[in-house]
N, CA, C and O of each residue as an XYZ file, in Angstrom:
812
protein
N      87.488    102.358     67.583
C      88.841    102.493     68.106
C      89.726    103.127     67.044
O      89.635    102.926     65.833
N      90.441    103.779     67.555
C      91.337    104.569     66.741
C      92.944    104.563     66.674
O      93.257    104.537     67.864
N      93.769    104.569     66.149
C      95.622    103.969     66.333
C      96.122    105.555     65.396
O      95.760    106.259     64.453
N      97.271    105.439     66.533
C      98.305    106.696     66.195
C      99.665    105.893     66.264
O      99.990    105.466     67.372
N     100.757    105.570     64.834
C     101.480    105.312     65.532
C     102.651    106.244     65.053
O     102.728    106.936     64.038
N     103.440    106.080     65.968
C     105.030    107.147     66.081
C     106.143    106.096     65.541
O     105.916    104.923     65.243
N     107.484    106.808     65.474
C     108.699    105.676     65.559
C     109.153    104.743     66.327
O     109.908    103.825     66.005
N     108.473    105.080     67.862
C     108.783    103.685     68.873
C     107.694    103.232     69.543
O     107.921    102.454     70.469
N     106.351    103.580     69.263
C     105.690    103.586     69.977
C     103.869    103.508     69.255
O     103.588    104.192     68.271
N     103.047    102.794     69.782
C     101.717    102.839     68.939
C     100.941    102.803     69.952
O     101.063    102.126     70.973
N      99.904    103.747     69.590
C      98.862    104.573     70.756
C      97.160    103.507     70.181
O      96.805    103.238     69.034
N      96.768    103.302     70.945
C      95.177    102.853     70.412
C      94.491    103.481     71.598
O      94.705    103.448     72.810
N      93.540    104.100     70.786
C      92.441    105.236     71.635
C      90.795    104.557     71.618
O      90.215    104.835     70.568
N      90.127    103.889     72.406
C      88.617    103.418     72.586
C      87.773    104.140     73.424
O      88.088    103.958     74.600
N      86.783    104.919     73.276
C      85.949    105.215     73.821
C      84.724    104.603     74.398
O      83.844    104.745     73.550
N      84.321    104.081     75.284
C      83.695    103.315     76.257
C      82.635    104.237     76.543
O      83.029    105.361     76.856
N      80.859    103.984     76.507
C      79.926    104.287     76.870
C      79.045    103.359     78.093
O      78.583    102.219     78.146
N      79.113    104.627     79.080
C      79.002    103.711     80.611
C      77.448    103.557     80.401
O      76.843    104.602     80.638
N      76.734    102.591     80.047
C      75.651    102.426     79.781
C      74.731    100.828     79.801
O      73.700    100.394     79.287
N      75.778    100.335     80.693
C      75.838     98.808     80.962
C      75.532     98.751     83.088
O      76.240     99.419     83.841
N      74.666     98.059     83.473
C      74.509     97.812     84.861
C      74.546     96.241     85.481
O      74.173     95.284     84.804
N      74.909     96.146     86.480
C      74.766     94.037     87.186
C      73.324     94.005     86.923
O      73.114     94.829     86.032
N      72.386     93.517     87.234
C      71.130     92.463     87.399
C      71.126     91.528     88.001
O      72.011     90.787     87.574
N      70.467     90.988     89.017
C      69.976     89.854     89.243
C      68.748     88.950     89.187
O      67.652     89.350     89.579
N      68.933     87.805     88.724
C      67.963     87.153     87.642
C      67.734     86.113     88.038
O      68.631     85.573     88.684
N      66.463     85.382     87.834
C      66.281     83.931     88.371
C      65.331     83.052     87.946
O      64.122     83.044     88.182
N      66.215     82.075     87.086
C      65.654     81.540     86.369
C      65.165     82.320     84.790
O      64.024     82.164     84.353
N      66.133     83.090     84.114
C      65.665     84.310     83.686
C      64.854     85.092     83.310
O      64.648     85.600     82.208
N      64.180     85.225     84.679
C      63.403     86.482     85.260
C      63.915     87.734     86.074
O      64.093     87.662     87.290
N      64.140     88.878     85.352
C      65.012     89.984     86.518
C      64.210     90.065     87.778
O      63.000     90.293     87.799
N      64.896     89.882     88.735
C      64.423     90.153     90.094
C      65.336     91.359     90.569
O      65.229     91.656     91.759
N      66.058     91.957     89.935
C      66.601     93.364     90.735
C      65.590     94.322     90.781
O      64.872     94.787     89.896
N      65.700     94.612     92.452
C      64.766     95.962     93.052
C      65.867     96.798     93.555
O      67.009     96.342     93.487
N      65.648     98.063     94.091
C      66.156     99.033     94.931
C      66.756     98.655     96.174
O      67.822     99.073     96.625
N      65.617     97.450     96.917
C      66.120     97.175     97.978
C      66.890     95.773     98.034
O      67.250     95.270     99.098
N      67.111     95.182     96.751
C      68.082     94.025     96.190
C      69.236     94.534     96.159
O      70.265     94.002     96.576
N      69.092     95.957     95.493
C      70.488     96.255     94.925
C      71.303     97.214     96.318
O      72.511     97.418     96.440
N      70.379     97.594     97.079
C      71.153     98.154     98.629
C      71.722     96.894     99.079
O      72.948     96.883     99.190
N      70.985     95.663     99.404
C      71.416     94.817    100.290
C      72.918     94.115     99.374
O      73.886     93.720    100.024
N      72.901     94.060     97.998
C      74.150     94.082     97.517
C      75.578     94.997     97.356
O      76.718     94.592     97.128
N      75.248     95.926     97.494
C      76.010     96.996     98.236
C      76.697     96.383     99.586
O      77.851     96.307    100.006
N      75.400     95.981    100.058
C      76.172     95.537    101.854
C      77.163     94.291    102.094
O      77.986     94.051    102.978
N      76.776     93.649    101.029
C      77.460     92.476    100.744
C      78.440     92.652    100.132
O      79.092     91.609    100.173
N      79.135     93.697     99.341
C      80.321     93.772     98.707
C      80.895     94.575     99.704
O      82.083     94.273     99.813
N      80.502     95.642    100.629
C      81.004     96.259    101.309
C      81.846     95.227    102.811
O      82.846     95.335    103.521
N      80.829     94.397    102.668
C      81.313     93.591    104.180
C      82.305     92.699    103.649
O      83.274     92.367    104.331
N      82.088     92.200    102.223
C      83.308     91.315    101.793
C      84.729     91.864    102.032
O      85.636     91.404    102.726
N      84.657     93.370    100.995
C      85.874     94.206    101.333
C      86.473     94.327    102.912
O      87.675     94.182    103.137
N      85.482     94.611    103.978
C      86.286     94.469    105.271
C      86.162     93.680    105.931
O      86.456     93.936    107.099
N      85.650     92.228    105.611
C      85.756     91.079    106.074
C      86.383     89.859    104.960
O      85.857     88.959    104.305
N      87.739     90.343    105.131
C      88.030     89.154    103.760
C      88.152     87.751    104.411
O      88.371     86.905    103.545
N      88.104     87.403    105.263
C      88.240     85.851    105.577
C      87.248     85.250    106.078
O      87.361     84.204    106.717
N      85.979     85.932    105.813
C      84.637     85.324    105.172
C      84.621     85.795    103.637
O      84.842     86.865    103.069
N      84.240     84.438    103.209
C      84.349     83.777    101.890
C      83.055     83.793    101.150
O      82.422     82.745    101.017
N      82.523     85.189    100.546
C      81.496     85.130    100.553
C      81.215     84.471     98.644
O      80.175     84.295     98.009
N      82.462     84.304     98.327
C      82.818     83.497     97.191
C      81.724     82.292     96.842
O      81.114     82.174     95.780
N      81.630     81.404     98.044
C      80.581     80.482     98.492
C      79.708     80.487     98.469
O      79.071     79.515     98.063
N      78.984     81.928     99.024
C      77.601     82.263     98.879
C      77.154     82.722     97.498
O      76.017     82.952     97.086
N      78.405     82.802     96.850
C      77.865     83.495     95.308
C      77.345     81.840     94.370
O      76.548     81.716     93.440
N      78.257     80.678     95.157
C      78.040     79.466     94.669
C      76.996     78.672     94.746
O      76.775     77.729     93.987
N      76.205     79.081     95.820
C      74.848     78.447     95.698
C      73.916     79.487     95.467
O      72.728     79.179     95.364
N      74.203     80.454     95.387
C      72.863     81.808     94.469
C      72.832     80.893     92.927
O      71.846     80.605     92.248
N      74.319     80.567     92.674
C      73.984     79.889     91.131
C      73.251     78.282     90.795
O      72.629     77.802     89.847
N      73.663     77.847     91.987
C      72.916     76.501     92.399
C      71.743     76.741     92.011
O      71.392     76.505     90.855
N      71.048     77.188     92.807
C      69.024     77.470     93.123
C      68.562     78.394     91.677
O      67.378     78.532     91.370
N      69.623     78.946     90.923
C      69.501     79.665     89.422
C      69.599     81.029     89.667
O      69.147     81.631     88.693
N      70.011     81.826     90.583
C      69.924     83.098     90.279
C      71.662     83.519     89.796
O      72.685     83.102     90.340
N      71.568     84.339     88.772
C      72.562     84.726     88.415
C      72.750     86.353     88.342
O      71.876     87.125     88.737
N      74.466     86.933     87.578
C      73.848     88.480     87.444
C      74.279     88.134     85.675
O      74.829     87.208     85.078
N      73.566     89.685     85.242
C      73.714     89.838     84.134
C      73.899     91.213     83.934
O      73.565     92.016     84.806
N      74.547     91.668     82.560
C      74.861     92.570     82.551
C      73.541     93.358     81.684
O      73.132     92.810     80.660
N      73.000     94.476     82.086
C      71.935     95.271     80.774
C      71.717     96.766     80.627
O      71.730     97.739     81.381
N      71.540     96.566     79.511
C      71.869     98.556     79.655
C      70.706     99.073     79.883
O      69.590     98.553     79.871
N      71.281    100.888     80.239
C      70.684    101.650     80.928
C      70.856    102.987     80.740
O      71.748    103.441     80.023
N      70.077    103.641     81.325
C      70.594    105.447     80.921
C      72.061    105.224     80.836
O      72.805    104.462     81.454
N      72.275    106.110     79.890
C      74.261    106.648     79.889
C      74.239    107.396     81.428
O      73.227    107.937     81.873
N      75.079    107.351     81.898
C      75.716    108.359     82.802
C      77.006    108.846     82.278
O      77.579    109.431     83.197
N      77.741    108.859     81.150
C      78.706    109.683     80.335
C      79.522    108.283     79.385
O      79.153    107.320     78.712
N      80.811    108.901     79.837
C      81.331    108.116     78.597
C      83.002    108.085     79.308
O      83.280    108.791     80.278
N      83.965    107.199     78.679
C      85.433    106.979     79.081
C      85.875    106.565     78.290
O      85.697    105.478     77.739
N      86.869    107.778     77.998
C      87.854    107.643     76.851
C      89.330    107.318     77.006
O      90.108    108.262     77.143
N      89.939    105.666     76.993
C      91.018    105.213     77.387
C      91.723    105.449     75.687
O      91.255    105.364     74.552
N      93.281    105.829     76.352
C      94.085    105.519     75.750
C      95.116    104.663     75.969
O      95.702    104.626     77.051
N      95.418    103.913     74.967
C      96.486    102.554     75.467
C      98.213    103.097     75.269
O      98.659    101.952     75.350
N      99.129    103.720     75.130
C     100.580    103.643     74.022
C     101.277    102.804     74.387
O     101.535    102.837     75.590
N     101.780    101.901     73.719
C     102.609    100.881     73.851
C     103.925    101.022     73.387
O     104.245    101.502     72.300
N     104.532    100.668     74.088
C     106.513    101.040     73.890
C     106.964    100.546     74.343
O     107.542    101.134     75.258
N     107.212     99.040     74.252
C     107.693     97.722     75.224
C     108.849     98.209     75.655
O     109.688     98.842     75.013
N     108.866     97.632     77.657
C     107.690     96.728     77.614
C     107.194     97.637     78.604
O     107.642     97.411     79.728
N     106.474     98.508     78.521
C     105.542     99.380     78.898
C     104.595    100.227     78.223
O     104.903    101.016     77.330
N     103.350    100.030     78.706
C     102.243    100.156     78.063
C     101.526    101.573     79.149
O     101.168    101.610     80.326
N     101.551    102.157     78.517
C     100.979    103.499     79.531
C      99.570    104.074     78.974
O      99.368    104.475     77.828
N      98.620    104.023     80.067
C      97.222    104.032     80.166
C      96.804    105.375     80.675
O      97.043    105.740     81.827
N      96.141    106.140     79.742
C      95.495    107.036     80.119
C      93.796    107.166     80.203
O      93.002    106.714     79.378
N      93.583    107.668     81.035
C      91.983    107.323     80.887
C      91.108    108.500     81.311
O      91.486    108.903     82.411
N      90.222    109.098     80.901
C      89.657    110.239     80.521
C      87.807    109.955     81.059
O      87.013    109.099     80.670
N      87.695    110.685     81.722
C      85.765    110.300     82.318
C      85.103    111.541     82.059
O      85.312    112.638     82.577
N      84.244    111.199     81.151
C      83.212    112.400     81.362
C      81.573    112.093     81.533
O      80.795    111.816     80.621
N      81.275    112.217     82.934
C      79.710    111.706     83.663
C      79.058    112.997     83.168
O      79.508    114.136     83.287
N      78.008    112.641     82.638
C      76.930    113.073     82.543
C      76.098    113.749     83.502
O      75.686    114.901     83.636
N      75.968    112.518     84.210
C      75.405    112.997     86.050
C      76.172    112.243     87.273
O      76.356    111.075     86.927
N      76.558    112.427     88.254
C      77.196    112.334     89.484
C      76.406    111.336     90.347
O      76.793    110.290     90.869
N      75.429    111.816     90.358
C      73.990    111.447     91.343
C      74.234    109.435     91.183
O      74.062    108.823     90.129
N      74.637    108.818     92.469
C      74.574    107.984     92.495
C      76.229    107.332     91.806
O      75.907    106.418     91.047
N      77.347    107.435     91.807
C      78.322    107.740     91.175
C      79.101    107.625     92.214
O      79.246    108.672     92.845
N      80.051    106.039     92.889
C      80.476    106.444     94.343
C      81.646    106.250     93.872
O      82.293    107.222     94.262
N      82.365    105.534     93.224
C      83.917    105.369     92.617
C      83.819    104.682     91.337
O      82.926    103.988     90.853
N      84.926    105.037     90.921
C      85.475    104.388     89.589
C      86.444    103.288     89.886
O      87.194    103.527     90.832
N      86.595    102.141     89.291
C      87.649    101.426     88.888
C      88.319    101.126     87.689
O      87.634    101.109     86.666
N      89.744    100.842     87.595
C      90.119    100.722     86.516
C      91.187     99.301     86.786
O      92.292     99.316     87.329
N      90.303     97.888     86.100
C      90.708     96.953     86.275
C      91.950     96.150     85.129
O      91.811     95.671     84.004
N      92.987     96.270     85.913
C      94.291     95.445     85.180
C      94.392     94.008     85.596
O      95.242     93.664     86.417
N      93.336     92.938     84.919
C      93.037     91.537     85.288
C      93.609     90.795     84.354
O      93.845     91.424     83.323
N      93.929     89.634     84.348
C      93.883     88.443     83.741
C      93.407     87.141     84.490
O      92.864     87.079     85.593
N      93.812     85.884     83.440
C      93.127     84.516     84.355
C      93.759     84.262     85.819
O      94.933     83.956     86.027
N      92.875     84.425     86.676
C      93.460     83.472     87.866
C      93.941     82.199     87.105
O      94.312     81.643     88.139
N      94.102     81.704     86.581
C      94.219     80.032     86.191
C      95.716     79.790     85.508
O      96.070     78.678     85.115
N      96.591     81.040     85.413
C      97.740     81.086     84.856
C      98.200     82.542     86.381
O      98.686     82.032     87.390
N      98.094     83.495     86.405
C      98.587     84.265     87.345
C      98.351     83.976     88.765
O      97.436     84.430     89.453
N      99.486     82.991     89.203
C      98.826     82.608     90.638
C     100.210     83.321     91.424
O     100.884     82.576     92.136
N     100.542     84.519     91.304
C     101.861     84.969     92.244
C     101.773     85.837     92.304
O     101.647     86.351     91.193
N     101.742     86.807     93.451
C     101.716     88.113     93.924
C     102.987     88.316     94.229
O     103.632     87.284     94.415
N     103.615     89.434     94.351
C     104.961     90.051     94.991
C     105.125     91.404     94.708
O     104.612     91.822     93.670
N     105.981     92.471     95.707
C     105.698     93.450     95.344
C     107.351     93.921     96.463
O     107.988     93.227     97.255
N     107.516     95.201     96.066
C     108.469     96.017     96.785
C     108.859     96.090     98.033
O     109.982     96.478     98.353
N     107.833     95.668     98.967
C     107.900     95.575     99.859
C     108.555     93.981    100.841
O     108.823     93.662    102.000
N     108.553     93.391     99.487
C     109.333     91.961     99.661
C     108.016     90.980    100.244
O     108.210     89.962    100.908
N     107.134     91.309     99.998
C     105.683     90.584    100.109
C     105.426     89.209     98.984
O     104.961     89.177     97.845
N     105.784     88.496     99.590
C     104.775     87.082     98.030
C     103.847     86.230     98.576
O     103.931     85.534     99.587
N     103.076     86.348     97.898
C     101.793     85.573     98.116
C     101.450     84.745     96.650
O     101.727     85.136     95.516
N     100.804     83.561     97.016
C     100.591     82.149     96.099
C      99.295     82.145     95.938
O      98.659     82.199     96.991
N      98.462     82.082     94.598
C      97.148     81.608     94.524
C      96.244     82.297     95.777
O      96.358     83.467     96.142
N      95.409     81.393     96.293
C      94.224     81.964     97.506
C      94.865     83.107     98.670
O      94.201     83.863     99.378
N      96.096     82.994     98.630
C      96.732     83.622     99.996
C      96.552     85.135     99.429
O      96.360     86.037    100.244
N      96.616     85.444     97.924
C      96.639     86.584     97.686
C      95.703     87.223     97.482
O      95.886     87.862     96.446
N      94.569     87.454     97.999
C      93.341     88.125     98.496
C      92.419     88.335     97.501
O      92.749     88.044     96.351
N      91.152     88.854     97.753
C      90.402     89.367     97.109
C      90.293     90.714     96.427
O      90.165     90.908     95.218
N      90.358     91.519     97.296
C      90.638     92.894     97.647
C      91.285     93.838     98.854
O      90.934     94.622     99.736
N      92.556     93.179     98.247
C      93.856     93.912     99.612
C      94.026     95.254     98.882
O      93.969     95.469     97.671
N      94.248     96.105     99.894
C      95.207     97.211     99.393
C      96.325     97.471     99.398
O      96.635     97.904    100.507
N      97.218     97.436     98.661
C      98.570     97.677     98.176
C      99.267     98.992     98.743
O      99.277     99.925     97.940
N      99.892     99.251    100.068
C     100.604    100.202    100.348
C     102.124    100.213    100.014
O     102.980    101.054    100.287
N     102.224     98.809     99.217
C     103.975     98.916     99.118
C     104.446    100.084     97.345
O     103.646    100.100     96.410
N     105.452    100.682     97.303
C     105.894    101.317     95.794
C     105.085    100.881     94.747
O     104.199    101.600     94.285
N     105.348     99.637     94.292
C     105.135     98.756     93.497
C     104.693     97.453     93.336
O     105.670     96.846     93.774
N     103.777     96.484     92.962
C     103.328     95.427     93.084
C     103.309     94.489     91.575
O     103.113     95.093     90.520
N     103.492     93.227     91.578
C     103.391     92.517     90.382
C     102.819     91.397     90.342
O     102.902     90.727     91.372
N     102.241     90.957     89.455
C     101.319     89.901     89.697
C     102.234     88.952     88.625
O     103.037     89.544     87.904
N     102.113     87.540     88.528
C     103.228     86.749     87.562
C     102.950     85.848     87.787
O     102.524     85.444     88.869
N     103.197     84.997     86.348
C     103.033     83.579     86.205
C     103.830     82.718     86.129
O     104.466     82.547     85.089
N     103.992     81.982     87.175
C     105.224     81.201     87.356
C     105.432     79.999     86.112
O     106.488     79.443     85.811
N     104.209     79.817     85.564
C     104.352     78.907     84.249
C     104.429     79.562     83.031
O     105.220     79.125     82.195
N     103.952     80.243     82.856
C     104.306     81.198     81.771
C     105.623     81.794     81.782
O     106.098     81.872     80.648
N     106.576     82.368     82.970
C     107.264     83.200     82.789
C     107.014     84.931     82.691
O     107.932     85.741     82.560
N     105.518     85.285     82.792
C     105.464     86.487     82.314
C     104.610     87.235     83.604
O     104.023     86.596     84.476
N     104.665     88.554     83.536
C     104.095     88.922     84.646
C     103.620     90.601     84.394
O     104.122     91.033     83.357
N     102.852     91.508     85.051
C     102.904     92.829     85.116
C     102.888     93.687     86.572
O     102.168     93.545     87.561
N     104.152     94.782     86.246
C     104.271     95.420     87.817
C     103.566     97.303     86.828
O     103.833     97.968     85.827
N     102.214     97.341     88.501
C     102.096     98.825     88.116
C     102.691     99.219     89.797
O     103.286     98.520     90.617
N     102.260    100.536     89.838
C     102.622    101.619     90.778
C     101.277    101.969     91.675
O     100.128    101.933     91.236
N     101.656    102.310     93.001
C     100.879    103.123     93.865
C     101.002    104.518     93.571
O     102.074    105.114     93.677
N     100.164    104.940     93.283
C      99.500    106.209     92.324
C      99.224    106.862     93.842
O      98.951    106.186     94.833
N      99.362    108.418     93.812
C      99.019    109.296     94.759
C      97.402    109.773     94.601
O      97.082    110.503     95.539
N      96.466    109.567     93.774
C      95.418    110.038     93.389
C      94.593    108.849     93.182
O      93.563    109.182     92.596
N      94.635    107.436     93.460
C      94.071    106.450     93.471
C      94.457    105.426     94.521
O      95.586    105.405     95.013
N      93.494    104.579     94.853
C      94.323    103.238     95.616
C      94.303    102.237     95.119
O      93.320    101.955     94.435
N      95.505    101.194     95.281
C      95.723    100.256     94.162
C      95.344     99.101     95.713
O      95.437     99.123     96.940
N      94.857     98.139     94.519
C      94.573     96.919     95.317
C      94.819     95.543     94.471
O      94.568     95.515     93.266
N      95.357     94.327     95.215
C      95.307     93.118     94.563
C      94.471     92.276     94.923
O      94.035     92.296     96.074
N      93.987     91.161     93.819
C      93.274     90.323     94.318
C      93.440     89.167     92.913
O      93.890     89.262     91.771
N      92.861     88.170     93.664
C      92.813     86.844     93.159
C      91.426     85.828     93.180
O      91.044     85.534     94.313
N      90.726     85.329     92.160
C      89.313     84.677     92.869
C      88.779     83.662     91.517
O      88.575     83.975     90.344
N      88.694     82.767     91.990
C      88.055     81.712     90.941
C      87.484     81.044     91.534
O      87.872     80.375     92.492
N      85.902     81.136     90.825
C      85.035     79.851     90.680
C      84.258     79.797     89.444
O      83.755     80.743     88.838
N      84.228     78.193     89.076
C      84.206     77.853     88.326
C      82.802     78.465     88.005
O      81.772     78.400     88.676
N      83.155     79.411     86.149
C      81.285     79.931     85.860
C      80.976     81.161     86.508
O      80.110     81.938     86.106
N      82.009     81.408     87.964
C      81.746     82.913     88.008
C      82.412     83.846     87.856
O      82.133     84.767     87.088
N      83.914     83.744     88.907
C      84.778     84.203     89.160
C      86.153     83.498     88.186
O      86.254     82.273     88.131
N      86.992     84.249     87.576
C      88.487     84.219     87.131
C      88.838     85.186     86.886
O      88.388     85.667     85.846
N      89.615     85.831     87.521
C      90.631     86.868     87.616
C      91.704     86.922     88.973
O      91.421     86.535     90.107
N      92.775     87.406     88.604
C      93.786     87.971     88.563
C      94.318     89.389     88.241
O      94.589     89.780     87.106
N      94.423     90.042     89.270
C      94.944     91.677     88.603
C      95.334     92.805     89.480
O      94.946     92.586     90.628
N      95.730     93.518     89.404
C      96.197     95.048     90.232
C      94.952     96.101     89.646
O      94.678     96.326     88.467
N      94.423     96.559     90.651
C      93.315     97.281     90.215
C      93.221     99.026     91.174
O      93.424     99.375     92.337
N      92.915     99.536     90.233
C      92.936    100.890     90.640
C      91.582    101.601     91.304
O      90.575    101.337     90.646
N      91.367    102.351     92.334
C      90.103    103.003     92.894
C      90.247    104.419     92.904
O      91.334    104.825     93.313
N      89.394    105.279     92.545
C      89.075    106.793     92.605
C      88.031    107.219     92.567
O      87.129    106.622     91.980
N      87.835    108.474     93.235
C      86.472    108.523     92.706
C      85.576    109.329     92.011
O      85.994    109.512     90.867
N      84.497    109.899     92.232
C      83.672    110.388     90.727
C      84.422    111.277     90.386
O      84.660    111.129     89.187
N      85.158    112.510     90.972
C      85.048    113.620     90.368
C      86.604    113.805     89.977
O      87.238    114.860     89.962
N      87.085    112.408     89.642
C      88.373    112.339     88.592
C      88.088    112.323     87.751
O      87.184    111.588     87.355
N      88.751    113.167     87.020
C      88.729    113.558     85.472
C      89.710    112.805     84.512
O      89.367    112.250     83.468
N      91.146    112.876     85.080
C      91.884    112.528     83.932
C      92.628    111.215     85.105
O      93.221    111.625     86.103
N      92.491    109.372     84.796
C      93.787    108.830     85.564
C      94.766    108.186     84.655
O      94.443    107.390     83.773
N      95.846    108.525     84.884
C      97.263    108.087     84.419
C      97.842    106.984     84.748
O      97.981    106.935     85.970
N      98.297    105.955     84.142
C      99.581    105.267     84.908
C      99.772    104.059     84.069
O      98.927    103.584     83.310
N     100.988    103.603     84.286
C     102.037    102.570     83.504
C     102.004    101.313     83.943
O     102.325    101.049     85.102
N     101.536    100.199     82.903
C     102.045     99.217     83.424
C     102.902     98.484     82.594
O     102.665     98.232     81.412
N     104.181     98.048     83.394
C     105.393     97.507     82.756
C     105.376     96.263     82.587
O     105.213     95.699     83.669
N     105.484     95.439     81.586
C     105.220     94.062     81.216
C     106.607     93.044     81.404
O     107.576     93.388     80.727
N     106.753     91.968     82.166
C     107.910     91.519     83.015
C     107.646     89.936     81.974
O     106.615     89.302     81.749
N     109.073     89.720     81.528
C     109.459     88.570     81.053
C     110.922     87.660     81.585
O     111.951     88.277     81.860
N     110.854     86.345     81.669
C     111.815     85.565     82.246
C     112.236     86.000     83.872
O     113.092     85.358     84.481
């Protein structure tokens, strides 16, 4: 990692090598096949347009009986070069992709998370608030602006609906698998450069 800083402002630059994949394992033995990793596809796909099946549950007894995922590396398919600049209280994110190969390559995300276990409040421009579970898994965000905030903390972050990505919120904890909280960004392979600000909200 690398730091540039100016008179109001300090930049930190990390370059990220996409060279990490899920697994699924049991009892730790990898059991990921081709036709494991399609039928997981189908299962994240049906979660996304079926959010009020809870497939949260089903991830809870895969860990029961011992199968888990893990993370392990693998061919590179390129590399992503984020930049952070910070200039309270906004922190502006640039992020830079360069794939190697395409082939198999269906979107990018760029996740702005913290703990579900402190960020339990959604609200956004559109005069929308949502509490803990009410605020989804993976909604999509059509309002200006959205913020996620901690009503015990006091602190919170609002980004933007970007014309070149779709922003989505979500919320999900279980215990050992799931904790997060965050506004998260979607695009896909053949973005090159994504931009955008997130403003850091106090009191």
């Amino acid at each position: 990692m690398t730091f540039k800083r100016t008179h109001d402002s300090l930049a930190a630059t990390k370059e990220f090598t996409l060279n990490l994949t899920s697994e699924r394992t049991f009892r730790n033995a990898h059991i990921e096949t081709k036709a494991i990793r399609r039928i997981r596809r189908r299962f994240d796909e049906f979660y996304r347009n079926h959010k009020h099946v809870r497939l949260i549950m089903f991830e809870s007894l895969l860990r029961q009986v011992g199968v888990r995922t893990e993370f392990v590396q693998t061919e590179p398919i390129g590399k992503a070069t984020v930049t952070y600049t910070i200039n309270a209280p906004n922190v502006k994110v640039k992020a830079k992709f360069n794939l190697a190969q395409k082939v198999g390559v269906r979107k990018i995300y760029l996740l702005n998370e913290q703990s579900s276990l402190h960020f339990g409040k959604y609200y956004d421009s559109d005069g929308l608030e949502l509490l803990n579970e009410n605020i989804g898994a993976w909604e999509t965000v059509n309002a200006h602006w959205a913020c996620m905030y901690s009503t015990e903390d006091k602190v919170g972050f609002r980004l933007c609906k970007l014309r070149d990505a779709t922003l989505h919120r979500g919320r999900e904890f279980l215990n050992g698998v799931f904790d997060w909280a965050g506004l998260d960004y979607e695009t896909g392979p053949e973005k090159q450069i994504l931009e955008y600000n997130i403003e850091l909200l106090e009191g």
